[in-house]
C-alpha positions as CSV (number, residue, x, y, z in Angstrom):
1,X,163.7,-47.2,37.7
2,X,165.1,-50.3,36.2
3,X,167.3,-50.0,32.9
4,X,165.7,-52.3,29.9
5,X,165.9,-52.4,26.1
6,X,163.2,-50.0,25.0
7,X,160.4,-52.5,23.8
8,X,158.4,-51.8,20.8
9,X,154.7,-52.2,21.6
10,X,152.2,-52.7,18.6
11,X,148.4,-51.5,18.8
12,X,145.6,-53.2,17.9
13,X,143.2,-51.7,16.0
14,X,140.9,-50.3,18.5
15,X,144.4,-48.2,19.5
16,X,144.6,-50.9,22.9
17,X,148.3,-52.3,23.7
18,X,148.9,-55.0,26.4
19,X,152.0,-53.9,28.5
20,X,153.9,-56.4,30.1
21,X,156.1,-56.0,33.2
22,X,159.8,-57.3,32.6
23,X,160.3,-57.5,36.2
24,X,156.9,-58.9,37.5
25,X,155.4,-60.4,34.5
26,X,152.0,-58.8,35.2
27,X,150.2,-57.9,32.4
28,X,147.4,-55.4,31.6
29,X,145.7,-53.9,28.8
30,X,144.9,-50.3,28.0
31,X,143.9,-47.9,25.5
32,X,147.1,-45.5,23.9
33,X,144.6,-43.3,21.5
34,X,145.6,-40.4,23.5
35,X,149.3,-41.0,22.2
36,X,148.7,-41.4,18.5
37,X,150.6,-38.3,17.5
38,X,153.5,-38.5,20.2
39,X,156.4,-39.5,18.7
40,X,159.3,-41.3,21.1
41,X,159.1,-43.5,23.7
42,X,156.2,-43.3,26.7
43,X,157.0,-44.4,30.2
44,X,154.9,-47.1,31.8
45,X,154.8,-48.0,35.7
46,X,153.3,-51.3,36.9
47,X,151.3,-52.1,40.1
48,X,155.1,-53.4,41.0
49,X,156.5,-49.7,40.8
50,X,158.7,-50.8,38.0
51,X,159.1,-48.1,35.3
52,X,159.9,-48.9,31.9
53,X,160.3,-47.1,28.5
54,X,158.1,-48.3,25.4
55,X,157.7,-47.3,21.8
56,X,154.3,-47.2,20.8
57,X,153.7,-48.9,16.6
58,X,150.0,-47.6,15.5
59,X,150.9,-49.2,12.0
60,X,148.4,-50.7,10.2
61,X,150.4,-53.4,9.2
62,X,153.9,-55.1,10.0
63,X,157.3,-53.4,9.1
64,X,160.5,-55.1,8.2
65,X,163.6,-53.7,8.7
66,X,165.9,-54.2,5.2
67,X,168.7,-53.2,3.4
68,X,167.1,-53.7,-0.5
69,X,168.9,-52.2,-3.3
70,X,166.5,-50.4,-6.0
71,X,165.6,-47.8,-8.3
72,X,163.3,-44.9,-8.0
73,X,161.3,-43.2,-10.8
74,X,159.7,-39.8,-11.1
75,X,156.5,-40.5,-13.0
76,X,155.9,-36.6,-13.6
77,X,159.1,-35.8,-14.9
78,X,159.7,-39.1,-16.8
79,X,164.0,-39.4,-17.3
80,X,164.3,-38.4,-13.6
81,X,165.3,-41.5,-11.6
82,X,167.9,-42.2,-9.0
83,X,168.9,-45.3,-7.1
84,X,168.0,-46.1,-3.3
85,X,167.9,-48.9,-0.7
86,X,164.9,-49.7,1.0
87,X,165.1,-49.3,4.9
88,X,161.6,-50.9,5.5
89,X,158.9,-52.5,4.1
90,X,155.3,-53.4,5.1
91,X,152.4,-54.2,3.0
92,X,151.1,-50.6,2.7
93,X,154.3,-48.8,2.0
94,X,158.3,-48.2,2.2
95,X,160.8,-46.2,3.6
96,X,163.9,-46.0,1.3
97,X,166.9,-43.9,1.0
98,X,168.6,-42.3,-1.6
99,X,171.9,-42.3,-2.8
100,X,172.3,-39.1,-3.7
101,X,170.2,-35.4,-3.1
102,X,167.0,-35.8,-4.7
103,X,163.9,-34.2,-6.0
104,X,160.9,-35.6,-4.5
105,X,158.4,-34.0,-3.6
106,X,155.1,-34.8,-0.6
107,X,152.1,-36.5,-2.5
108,X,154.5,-37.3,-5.7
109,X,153.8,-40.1,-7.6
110,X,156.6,-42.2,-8.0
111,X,157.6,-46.0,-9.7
112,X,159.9,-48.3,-7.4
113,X,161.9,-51.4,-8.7
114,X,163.9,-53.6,-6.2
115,X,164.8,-57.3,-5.5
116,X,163.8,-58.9,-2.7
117,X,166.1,-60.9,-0.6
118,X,164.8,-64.1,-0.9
119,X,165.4,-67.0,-2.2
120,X,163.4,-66.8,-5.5
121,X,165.4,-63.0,-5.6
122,X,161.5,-61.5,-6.3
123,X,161.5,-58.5,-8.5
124,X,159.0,-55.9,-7.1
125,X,157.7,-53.2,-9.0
126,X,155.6,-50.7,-7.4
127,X,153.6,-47.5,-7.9
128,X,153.8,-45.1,-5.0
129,X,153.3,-41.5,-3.5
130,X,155.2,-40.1,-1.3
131,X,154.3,-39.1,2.1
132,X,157.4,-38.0,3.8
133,X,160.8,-36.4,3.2
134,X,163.5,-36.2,5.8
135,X,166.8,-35.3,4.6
136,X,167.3,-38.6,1.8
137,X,165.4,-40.5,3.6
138,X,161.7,-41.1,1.7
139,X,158.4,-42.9,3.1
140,X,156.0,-44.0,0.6
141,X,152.6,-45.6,-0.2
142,X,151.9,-48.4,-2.6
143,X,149.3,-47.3,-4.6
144,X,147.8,-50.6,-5.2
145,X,144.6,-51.4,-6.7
146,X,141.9,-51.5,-3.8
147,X,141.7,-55.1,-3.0
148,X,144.9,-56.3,-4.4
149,X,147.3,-58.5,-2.8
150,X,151.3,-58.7,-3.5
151,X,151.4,-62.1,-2.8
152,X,155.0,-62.0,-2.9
153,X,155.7,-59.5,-0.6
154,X,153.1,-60.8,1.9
155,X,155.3,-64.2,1.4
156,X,158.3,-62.3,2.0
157,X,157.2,-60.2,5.6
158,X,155.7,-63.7,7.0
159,X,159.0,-64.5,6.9
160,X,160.8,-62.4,9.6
């Protein structure tokens, strides 16, 4: 087996992913529905016998790794707030951590404020529920109007 960075592989929206050998340069692609709910890496071997390790992204949309400085509100307990960074950002949603223990709660609405690292320093202010809780670390959901666009953000994750 050949030792290689473990590659992050993003599927399309029919759930197919084109692997490409780092050894051979053979590609091929294939349908990875059957590993939707798998979490970790997979192992792929080409036609070449080369095994590698691969992460599989079913995201809807891309993510961007960041270190954002903001604020979190409660919106059902209004006075309850706390501070976080943002860890990542896509269109759809965030993944922020707090700075202290928190309150949150799956499926709670929340309000987000942060700055974006850019040049304009873009003030975001976002609506939210919460979809999952590990430890301080919180993923979210914009809860956008349907059909809305943040042109701002979308600006802001073009630019990787």
């Amino acid at each position: 087996m050949t030792e290689t960075a473990i590659k992050k592989l993003y599927v399309d929206k029919d759930g197919m992913v084109t692997f490409v050998c780092p050894k051979c340069n053979e590609s091929r692609k294939e349908s990875v529905v059957q590993y939707k709910d798998q979490t970790g890496t997979i192992k792929v071997e080409c036609k070449c016998a080369n095994v590698c390790e691969v992460q599989l992204e079913f995201r809807k949309s891309f993510r961007k790794e960041t270190s954002l400085d903001g604020l979190y509100f409660r919106t059902s307990h209004p006075g309850d707030w706390g501070k976080m960074t943002v860890r990542d950002l896509s269109l759809g949603g965030c993944r922020f951590e707090t700075l202290t223990a928190h309150l949150l709660d799956r499926g709670e609405e929340i309000k987000l404020e942060f700055v974006l690292d850019d040049v304009r320093r873009s003030n975001i202010r976002k609506k939210a529920v919460v979809f999952d809780i590990d430890g301080r670390n919180v993923g979210c959901k914009f809860s956008d109007p349907p059909g809305s666009i943040d042109t701002e953000l979308g600006f802001y994750l073009r630019k990787r």
